[in-house]
C-alpha positions, 0 to 999 in steps of 0.5 A: 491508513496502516503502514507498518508494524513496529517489531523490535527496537534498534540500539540504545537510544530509542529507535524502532525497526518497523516492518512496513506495510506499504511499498517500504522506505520509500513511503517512511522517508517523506513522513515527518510523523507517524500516528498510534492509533486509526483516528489519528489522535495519538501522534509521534513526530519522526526525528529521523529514519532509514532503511535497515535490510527490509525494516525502516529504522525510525527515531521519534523525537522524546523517545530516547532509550532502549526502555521507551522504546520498548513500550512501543512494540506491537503497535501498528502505526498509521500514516494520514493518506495526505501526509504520504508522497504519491509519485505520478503514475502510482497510487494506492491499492485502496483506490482500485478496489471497486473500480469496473474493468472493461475491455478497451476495444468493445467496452465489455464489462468485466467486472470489479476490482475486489483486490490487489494481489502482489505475488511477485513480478507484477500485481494482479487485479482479482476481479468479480463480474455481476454473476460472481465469477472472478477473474484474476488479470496481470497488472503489466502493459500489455494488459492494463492500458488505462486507468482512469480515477474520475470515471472509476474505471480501468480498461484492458486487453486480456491476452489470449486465452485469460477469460477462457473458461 
């Protein structure tokens, strides 16, 4: 899966700055390498890496200057979803996409989950019911109650007013 991009190169011993594209450090921190390509082929072990205000830092062992480094601008870097420290209670944006979202109290079904927006605060579920009528639903504890993986399923409450037309 897509992680990050790298945008420029750190010093003169062959560190990257990579804008992440994921929830950032957190992700870079547990890998322990990173792959050049979507199959998985191409594949470069981290030696080390670190935060840099919003960019991960990253220092590939065999990459030792400022010129090798620079042959690996633009490329975008790929992490295999196995190798990626999930926290409980966190999961991957991909995961939701497709899942049907009912309501919890009379099990009214709403829809499916199309994507994931992050505007800020919280994320916001973008949800498309059978008819094609989208709906956008606030990712926050009083809304979203339970989400369960093995049945595909997410249940909610909508506040007051959300499904008005």
């Amino acid at each position: 899966m897509e992680i990050g991009e790298i945008v420029g190169t750190c010093g003169l011993r062959g560190e990257v700055k990579i804008v992440p594209w994921c929830d950032g450090f957190s992700v870079f921190s547990g890998l322990s390498r990173l792959f050049f390509d979507s199959d998985g082929n191409i594949c470069k072990n981290i030696e080390n890496s670190r935060q840099r205000k919003s960019m991960v830092v990253v220092k590939f062992f065999g990459v030792d200057s400022l010129e090798s480094a620079k042959q690996m601008l633009k490329s975008v870097v790929y992490a295999r979803r196995d190798d990626i420290l999930v926290p409980d209670g966190r999961h991957f944006i991909q995961d939701l996409v497709g899942m049907r979202v009912y309501d919890v109290g009379d099990g009214a079904f709403y829809g499916r989950i199309v994507d994931v927006l992050q505007p800020g605060a919280n994320d916001v579920y973008r949800i498309v019911d059978d008819q094609g009528v989208e709906r956008l639903v606030p990712v926050i504890d009083d809304v979203v109650l339970r989400t369960d993986f093995e049945r595909g399923s997410v249940y909610i409450r909508p506040l007051e007013g959300l499904f008005d037309a």
